[in-house]
NUKOL-910951 format. One record per atom (N, C-alpha, C): residue number from 1; residue in one letter; atom name; x, y, z. Coordinates in steps of 0.02 Angstrom, whole numbers, plus 50000, padded with zeros to 5 digits. Example, Ala and Ser with C-alpha at 12.3 -4.5 7.8 and 13.67 -1.06 7.14 Angstrom:
% residues 2
k->1, r->A, a->N, east->50660, north->49716, up->50390
k->1, r->A, a->CA, east->50615, north->49775, up->50390
k->1, r->A, a->C, east->50660, north->49835, up->50390
k->2, r->S, a->N, east->50642, north->49888, up->50354
k->2, r->S, a->CA, east->50684, north->49947, up->50357
k->2, r->S, a->C, east->50645, north->50002, up->50394
***
This chain:
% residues 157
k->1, r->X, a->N, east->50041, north->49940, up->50000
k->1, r->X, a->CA, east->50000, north->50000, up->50000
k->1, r->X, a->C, east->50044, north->50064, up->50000
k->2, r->X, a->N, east->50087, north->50063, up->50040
k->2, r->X, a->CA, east->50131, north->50116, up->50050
k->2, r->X, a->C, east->50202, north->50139, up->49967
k->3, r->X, a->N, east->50180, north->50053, up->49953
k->3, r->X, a->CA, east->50228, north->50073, up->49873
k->3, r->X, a->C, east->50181, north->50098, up->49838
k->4, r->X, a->N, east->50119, north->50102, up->49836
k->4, r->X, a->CA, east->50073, north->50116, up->49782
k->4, r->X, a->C, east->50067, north->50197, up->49799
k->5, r->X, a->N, east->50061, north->50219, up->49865
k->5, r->X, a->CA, east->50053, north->50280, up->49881
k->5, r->X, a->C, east->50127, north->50317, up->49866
k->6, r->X, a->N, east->50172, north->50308, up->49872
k->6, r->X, a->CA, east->50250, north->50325, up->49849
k->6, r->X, a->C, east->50250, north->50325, up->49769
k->7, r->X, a->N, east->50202, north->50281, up->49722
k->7, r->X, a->CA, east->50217, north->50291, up->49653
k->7, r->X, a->C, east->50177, north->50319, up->49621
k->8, r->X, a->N, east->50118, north->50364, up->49668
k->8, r->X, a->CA, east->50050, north->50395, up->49638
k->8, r->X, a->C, east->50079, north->50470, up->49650
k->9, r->X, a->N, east->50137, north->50481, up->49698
k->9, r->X, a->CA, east->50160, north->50542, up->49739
k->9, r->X, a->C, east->50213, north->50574, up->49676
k->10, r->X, a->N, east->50252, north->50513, up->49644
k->10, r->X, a->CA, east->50311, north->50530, up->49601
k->10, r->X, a->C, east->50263, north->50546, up->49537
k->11, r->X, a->N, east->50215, north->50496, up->49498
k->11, r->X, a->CA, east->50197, north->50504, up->49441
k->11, r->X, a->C, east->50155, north->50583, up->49476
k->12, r->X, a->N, east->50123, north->50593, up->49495
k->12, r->X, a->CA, east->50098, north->50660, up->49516
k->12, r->X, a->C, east->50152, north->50723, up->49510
k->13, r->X, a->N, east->50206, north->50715, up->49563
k->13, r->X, a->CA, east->50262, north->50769, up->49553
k->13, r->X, a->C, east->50279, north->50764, up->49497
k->14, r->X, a->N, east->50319, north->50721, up->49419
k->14, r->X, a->CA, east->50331, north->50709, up->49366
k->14, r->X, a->C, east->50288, north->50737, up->49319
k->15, r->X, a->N, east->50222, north->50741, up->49340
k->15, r->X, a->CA, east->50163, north->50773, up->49297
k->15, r->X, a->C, east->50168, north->50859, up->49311
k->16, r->X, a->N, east->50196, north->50866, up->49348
k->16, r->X, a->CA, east->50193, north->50933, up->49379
k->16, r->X, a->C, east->50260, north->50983, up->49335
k->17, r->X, a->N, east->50317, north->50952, up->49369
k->17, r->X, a->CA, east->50366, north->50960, up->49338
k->17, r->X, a->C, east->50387, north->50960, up->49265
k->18, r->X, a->N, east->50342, north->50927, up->49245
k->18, r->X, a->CA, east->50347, north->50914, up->49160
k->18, r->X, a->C, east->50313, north->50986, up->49122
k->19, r->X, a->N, east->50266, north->50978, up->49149
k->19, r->X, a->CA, east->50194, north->51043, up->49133
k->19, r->X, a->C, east->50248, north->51094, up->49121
k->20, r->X, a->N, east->50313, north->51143, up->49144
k->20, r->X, a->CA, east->50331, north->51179, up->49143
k->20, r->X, a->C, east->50390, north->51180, up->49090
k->21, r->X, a->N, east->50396, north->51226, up->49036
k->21, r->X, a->CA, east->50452, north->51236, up->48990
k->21, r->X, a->C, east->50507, north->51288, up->49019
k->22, r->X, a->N, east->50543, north->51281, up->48973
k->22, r->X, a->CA, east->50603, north->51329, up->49004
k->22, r->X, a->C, east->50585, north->51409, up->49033
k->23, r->X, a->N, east->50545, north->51422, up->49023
k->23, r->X, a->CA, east->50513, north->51496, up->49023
k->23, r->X, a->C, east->50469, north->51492, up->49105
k->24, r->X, a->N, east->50479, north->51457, up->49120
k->24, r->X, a->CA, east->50439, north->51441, up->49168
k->24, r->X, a->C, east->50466, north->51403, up->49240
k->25, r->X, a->N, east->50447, north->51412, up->49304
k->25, r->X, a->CA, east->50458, north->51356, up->49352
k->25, r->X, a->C, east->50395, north->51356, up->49395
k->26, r->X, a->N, east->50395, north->51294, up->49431
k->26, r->X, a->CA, east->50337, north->51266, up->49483
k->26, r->X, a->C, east->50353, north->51284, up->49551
k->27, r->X, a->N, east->50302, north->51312, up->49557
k->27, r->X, a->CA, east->50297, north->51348, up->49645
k->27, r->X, a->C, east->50238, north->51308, up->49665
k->28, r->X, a->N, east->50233, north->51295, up->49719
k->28, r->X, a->CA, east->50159, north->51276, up->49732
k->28, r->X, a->C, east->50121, north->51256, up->49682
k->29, r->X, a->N, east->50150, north->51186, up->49661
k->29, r->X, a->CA, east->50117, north->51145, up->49609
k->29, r->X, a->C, east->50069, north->51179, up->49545
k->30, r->X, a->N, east->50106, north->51229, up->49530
k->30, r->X, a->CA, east->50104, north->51303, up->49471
k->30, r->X, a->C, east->50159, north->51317, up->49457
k->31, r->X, a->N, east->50163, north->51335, up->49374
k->31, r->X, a->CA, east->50198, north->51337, up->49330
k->31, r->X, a->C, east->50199, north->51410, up->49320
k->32, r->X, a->N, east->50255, north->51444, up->49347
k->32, r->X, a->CA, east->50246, north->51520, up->49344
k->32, r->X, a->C, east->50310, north->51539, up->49323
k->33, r->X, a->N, east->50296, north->51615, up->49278
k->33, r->X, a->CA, east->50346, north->51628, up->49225
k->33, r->X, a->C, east->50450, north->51647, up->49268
k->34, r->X, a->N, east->50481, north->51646, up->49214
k->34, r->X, a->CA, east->50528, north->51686, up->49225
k->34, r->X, a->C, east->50515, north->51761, up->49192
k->35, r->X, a->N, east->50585, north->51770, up->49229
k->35, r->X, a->CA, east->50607, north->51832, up->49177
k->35, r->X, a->C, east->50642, north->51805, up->49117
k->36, r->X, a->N, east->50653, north->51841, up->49060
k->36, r->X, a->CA, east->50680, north->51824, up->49001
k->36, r->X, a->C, east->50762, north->51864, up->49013
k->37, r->X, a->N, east->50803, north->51822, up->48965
k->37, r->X, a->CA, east->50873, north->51865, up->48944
k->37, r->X, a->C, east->50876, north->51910, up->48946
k->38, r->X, a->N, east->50930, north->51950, up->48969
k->38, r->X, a->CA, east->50936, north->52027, up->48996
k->38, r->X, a->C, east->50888, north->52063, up->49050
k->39, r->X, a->N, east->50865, north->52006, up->49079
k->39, r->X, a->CA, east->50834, north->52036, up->49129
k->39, r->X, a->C, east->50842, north->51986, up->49200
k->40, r->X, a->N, east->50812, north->52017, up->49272
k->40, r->X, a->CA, east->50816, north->51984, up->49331
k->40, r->X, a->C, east->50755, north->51995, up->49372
k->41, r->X, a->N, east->50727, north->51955, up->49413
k->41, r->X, a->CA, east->50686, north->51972, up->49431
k->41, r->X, a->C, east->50683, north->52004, up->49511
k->42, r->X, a->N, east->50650, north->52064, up->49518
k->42, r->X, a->CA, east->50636, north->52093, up->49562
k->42, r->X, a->C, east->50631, north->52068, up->49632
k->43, r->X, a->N, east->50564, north->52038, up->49611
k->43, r->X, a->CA, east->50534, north->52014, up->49687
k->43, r->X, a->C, east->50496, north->51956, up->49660
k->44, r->X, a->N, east->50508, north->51903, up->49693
k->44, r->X, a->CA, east->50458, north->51831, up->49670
k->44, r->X, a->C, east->50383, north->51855, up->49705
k->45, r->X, a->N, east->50367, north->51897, up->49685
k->45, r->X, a->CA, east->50317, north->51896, up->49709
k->45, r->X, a->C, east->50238, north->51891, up->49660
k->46, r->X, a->N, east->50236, north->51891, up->49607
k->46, r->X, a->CA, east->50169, north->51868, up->49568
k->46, r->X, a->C, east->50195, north->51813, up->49512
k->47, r->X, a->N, east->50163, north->51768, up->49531
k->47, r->X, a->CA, east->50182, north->51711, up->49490
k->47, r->X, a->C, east->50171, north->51713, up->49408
k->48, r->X, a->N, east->50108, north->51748, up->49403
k->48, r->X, a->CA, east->50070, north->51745, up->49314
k->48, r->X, a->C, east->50126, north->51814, up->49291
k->49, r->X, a->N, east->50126, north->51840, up->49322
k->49, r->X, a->CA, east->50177, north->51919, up->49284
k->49, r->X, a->C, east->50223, north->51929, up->49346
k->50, r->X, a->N, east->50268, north->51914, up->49349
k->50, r->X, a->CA, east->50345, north->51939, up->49366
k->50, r->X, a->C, east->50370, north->52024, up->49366
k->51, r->X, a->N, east->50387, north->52038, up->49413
k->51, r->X, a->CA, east->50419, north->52110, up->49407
k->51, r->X, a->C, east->50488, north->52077, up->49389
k->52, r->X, a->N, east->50513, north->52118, up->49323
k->52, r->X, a->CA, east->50564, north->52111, up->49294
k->52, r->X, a->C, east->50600, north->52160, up->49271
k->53, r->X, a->N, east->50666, north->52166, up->49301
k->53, r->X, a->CA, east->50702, north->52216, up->49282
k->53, r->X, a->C, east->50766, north->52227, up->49226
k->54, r->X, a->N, east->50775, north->52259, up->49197
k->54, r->X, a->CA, east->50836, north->52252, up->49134
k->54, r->X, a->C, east->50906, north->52248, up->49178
k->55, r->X, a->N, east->50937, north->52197, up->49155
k->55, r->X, a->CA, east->51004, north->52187, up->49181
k->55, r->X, a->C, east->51059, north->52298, up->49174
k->56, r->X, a->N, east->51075, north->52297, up->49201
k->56, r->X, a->CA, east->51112, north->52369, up->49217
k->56, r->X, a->C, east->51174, north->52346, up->49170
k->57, r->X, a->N, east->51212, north->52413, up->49157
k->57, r->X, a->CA, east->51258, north->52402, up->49097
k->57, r->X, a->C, east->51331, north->52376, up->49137
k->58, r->X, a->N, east->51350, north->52358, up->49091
k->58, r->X, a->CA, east->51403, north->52284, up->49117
k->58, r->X, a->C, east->51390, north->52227, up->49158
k->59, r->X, a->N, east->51326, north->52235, up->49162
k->59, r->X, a->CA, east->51300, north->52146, up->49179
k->59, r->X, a->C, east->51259, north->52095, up->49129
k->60, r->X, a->N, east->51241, north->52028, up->49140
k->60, r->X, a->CA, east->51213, north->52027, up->49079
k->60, r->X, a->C, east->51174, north->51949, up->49100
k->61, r->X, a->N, east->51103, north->51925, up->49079
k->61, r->X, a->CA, east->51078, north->51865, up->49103
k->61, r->X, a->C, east->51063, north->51819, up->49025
k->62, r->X, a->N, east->51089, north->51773, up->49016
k->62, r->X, a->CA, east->51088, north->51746, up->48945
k->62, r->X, a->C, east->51028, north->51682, up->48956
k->63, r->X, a->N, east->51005, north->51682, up->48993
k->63, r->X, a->CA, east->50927, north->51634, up->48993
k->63, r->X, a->C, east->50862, north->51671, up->49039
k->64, r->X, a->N, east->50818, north->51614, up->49029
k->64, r->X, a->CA, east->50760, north->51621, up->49081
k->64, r->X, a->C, east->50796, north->51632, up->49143
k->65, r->X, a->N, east->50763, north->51675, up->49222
k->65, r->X, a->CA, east->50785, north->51668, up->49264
k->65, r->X, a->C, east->50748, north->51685, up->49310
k->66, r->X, a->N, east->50741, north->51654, up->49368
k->66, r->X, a->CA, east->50724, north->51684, up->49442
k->66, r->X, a->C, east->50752, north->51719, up->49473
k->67, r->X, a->N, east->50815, north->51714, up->49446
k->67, r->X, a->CA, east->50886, north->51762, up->49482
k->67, r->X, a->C, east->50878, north->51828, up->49511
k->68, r->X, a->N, east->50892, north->51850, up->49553
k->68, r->X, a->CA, east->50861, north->51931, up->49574
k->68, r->X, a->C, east->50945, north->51959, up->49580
k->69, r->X, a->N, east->50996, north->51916, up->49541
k->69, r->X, a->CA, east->51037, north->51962, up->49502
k->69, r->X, a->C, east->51058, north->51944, up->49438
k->70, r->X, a->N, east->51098, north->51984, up->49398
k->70, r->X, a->CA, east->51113, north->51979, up->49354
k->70, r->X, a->C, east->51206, north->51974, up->49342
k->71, r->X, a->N, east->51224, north->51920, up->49279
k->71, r->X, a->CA, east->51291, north->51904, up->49304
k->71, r->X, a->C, east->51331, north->51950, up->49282
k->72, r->X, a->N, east->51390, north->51985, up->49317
k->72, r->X, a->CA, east->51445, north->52047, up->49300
k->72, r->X, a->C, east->51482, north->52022, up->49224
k->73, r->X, a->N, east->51473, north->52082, up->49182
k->73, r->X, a->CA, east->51528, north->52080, up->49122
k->73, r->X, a->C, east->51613, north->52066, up->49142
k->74, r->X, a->N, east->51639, north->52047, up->49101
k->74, r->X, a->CA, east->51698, north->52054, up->49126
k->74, r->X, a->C, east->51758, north->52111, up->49120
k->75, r->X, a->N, east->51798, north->52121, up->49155
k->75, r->X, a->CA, east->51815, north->52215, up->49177
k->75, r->X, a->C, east->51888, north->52182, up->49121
k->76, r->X, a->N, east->51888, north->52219, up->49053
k->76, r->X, a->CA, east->51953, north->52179, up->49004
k->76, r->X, a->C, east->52009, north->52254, up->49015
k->77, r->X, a->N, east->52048, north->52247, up->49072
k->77, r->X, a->CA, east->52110, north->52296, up->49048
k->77, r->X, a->C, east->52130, north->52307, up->49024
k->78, r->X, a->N, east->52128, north->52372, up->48980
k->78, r->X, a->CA, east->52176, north->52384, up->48944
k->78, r->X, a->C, east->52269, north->52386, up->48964
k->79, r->X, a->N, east->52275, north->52407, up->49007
k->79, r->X, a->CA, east->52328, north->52391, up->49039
k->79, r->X, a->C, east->52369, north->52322, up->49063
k->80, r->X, a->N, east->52332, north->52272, up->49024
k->80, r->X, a->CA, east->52353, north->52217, up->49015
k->80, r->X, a->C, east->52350, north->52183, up->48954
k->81, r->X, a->N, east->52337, north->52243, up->48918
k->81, r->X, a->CA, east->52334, north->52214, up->48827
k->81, r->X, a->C, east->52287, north->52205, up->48808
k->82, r->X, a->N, east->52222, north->52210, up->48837
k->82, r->X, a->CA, east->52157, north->52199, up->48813
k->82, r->X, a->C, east->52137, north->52251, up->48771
k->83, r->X, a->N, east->52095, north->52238, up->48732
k->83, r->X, a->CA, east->52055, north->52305, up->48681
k->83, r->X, a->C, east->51994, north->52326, up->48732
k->84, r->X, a->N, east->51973, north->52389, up->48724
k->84, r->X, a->CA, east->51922, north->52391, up->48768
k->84, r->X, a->C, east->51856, north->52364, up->48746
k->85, r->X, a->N, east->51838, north->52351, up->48766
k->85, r->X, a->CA, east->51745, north->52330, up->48759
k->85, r->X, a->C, east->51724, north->52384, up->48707
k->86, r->X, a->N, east->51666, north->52344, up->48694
k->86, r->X, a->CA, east->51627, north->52408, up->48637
k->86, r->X, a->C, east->51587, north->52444, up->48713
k->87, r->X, a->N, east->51554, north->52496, up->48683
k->87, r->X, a->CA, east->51514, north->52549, up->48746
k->87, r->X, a->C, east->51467, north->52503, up->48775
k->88, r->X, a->N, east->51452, north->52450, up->48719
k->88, r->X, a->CA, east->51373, north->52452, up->48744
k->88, r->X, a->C, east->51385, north->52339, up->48741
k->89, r->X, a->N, east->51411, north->52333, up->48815
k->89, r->X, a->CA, east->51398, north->52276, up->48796
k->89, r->X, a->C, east->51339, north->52234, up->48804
k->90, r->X, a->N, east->51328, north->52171, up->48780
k->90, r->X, a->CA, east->51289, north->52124, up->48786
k->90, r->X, a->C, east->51235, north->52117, up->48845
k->91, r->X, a->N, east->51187, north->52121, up->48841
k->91, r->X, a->CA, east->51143, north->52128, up->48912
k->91, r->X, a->C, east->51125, north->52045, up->48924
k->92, r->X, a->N, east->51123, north->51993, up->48865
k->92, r->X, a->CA, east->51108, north->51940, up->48863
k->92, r->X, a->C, east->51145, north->51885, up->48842
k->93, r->X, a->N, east->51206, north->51896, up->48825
k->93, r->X, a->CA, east->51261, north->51847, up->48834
k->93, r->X, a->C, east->51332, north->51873, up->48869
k->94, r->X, a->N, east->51375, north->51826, up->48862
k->94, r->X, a->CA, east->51445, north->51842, up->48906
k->94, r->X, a->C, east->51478, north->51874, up->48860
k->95, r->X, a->N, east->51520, north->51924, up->48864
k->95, r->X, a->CA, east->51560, north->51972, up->48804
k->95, r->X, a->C, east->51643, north->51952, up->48815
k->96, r->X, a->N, east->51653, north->51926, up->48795
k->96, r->X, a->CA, east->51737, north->51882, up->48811
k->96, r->X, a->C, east->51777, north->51949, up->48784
k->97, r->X, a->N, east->51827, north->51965, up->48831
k->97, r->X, a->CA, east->51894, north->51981, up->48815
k->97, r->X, a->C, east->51931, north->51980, up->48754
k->98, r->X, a->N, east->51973, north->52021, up->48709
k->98, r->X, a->CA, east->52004, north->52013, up->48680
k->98, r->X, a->C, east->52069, north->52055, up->48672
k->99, r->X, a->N, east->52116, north->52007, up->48650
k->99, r->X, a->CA, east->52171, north->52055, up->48648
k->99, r->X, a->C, east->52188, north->52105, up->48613
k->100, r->X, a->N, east->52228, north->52150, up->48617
k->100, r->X, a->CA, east->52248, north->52192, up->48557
k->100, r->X, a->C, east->52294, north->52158, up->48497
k->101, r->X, a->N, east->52312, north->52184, up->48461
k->101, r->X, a->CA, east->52379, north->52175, up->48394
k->101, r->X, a->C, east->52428, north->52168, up->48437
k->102, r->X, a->N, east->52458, north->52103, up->48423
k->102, r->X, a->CA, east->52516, north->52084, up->48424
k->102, r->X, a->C, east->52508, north->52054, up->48485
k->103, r->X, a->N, east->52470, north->52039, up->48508
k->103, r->X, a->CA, east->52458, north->51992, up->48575
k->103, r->X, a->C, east->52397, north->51948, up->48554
k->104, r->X, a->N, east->52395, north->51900, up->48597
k->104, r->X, a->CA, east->52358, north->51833, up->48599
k->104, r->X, a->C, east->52318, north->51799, up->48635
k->105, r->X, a->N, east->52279, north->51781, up->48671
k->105, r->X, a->CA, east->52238, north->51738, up->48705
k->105, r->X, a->C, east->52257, north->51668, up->48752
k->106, r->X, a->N, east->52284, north->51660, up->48805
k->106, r->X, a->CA, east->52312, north->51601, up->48828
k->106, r->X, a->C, east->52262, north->51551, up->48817
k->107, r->X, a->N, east->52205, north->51566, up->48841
k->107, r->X, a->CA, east->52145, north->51511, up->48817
k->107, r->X, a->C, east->52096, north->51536, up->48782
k->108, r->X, a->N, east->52095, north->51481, up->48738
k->108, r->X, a->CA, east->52011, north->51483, up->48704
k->108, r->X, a->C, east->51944, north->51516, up->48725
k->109, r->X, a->N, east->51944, north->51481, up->48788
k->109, r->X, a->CA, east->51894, north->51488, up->48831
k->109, r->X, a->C, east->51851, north->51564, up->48859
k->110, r->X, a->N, east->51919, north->51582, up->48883
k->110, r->X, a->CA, east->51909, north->51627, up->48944
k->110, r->X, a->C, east->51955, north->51698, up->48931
k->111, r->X, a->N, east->52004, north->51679, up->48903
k->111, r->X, a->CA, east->52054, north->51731, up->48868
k->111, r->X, a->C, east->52079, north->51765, up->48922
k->112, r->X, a->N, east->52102, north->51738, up->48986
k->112, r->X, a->CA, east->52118, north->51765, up->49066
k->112, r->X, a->C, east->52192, north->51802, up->49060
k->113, r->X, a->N, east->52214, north->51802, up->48998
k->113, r->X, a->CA, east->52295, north->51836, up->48999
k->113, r->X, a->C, east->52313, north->51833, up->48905
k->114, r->X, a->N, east->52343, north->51919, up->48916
k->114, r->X, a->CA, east->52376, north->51928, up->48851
k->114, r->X, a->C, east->52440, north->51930, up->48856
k->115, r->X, a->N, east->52465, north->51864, up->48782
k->115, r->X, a->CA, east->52543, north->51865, up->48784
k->115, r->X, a->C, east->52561, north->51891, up->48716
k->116, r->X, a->N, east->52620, north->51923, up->48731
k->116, r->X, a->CA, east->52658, north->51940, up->48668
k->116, r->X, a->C, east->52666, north->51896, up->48612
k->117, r->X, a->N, east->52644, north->51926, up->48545
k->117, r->X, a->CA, east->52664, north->51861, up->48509
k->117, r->X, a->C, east->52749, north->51859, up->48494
k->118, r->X, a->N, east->52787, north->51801, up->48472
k->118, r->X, a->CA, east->52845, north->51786, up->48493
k->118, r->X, a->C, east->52867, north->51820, up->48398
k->119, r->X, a->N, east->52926, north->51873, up->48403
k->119, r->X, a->CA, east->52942, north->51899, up->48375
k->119, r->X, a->C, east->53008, north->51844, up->48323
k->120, r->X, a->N, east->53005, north->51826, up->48267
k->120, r->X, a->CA, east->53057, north->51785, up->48238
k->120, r->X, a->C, east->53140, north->51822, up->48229
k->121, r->X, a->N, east->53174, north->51787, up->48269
k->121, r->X, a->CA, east->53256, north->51821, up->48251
k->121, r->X, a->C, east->53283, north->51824, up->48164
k->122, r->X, a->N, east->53335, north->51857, up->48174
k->122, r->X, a->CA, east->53359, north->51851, up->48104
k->122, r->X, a->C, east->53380, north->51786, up->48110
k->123, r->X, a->N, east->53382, north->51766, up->48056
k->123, r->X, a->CA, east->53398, north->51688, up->48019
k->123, r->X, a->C, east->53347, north->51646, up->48018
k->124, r->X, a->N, east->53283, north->51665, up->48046
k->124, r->X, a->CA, east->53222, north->51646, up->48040
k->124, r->X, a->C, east->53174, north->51675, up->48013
k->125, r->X, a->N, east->53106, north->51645, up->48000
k->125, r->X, a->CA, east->53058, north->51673, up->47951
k->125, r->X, a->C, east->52982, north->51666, up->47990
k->126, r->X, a->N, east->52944, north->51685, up->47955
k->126, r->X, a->CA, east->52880, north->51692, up->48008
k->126, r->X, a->C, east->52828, north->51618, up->47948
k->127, r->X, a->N, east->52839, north->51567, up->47994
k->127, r->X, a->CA, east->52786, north->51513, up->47969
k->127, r->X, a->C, east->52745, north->51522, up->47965
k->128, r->X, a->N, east->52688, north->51531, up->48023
k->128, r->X, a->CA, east->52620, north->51558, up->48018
k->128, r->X, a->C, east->52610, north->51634, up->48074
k->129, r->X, a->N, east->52580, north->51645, up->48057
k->129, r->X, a->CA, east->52552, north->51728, up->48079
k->129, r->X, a->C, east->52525, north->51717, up->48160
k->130, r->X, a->N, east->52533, north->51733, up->48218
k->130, r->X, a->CA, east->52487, north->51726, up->48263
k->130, r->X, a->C, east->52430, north->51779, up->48256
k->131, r->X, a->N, east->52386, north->51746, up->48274
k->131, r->X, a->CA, east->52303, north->51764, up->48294
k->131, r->X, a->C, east->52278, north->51786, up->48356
k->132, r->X, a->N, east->52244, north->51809, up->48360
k->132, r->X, a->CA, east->52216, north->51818, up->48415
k->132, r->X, a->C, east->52214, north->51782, up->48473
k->133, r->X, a->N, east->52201, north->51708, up->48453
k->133, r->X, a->CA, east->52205, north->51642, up->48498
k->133, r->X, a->C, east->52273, north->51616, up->48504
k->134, r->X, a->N, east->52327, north->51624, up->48458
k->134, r->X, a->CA, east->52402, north->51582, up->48459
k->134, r->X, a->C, east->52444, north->51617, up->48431
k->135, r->X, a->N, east->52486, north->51599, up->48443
k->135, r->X, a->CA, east->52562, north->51625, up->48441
k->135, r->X, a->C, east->52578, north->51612, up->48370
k->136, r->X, a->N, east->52611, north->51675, up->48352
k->136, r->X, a->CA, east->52678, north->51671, up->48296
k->136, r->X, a->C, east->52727, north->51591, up->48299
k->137, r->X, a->N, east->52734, north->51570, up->48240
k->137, r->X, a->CA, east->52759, north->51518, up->48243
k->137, r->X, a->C, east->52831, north->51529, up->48177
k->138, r->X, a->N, east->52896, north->51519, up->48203
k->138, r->X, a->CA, east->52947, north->51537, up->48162
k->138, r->X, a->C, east->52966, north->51480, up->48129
k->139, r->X, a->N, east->53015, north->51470, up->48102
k->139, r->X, a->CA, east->53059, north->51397, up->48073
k->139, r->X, a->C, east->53127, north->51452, up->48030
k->140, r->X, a->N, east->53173, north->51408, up->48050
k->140, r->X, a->CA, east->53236, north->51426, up->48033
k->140, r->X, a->C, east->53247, north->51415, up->47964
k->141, r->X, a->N, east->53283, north->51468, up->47930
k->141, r->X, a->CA, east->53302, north->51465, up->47856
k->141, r->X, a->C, east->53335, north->51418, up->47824
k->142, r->X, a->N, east->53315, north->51393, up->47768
k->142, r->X, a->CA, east->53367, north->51342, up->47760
k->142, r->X, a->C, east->53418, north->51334, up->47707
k->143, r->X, a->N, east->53461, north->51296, up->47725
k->143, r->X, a->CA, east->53529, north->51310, up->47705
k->143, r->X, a->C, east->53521, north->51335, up->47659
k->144, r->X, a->N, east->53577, north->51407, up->47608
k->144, r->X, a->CA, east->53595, north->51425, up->47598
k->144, r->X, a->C, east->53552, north->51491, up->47578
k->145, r->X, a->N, east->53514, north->51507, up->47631
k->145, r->X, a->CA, east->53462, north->51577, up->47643
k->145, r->X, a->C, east->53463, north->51597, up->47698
k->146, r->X, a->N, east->53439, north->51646, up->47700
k->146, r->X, a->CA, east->53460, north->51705, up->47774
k->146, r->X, a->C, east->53401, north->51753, up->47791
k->147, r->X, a->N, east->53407, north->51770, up->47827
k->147, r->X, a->CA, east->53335, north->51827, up->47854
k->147, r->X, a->C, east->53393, north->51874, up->47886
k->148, r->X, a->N, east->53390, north->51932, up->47907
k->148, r->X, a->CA, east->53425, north->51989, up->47917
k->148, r->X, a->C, east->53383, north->52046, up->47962
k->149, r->X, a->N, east->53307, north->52036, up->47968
k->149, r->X, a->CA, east->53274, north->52063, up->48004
k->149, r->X, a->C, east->53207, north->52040, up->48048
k->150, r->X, a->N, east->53204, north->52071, up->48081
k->150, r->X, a->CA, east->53164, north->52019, up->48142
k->150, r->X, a->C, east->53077, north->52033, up->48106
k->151, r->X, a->N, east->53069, north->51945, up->48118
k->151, r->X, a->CA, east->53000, north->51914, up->48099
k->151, r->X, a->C, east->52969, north->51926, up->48024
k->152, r->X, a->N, east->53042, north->51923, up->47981
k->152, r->X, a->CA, east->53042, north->51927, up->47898
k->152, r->X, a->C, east->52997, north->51877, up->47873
k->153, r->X, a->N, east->52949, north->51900, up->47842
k->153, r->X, a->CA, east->52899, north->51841, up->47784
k->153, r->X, a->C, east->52936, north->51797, up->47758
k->154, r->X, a->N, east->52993, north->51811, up->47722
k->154, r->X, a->CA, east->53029, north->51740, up->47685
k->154, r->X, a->C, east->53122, north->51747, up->47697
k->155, r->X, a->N, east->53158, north->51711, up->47665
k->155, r->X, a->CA, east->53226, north->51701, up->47682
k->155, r->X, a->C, east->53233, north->51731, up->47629
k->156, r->X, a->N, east->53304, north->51749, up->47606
k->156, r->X, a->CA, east->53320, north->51765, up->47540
k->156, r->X, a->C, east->53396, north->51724, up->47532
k->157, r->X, a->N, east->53396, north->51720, up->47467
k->157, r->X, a->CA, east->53442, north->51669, up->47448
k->157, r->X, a->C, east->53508, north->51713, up->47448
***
């Protein structure tokens, strides 16, 4: 009896839980809205309409949310090689970091540090170009060619 009452309790909660799409969560066995992207909500306090507020500039909420905050942009120094942000960033996704010219990205990801790209000596040549994401990549001239100035396109004979 007690398994039958335990599997009438789950298929019940499961019915409940299901009822609600992403736009939505269950309070008191009701399916009541979020706030949408670029926004947070105030006060949980009316379930059918939400007081919802616009994320403030340099923060930003990239889904549905109950959240009564909104997540911080990230602060890209220029003083550490970063380009600055455009004025007006993203209210609804994350605005990643980037470096300036001639610097690079340690990670893919997150872009947490700009490195110099690595400058080619004479007697070397510039293989591939670094990018934004990777480094300058050199290779030494070969025999009977020379480079004479730092991070030269080709050798000369």
């Amino acid at each position: 009896m007690r398994a039958v009452f335990v599997l009438c309790l789950l298929v019940t909660l499961l019915y409940h839980v299901s009822c609600c799409d992403e736009t939505q969560y269950l309070k008191n066995d009701k399916c009541c809205k979020k706030c949408g992207p670029g926004k947070r909500m105030l006060v949980e306090d009316n379930c059918e309409d939400p007081r919802c507020q616009d994320c403030q500039n340099g923060e930003y909420q990239s889904s549905y949310t109950t959240e009564t905050k909104c997540e911080r942009q990230p602060y890209c120094d220029p003083n550490l090689h970063f380009q600055p942000q455009t004025d007006k960033p993203s209210k609804t996704s994350l605005s990643k970091c980037v470096c300036e010219p001639g610097y690079y990205c340690t990670q893919d990801d997150d872009c947490s540090t700009c490195m110099e790209h690595t400058v080619c000596k004479p007697g070397q040549r510039v293989a591939k170009n670094g990018s934004s994401v990777s480094d300058t990549e050199c290779e030494t001239c070969k025999h009977g060619t020379f480079s004479t100035e730092d991070s030269a396109d080709a050798c000369k004979e």
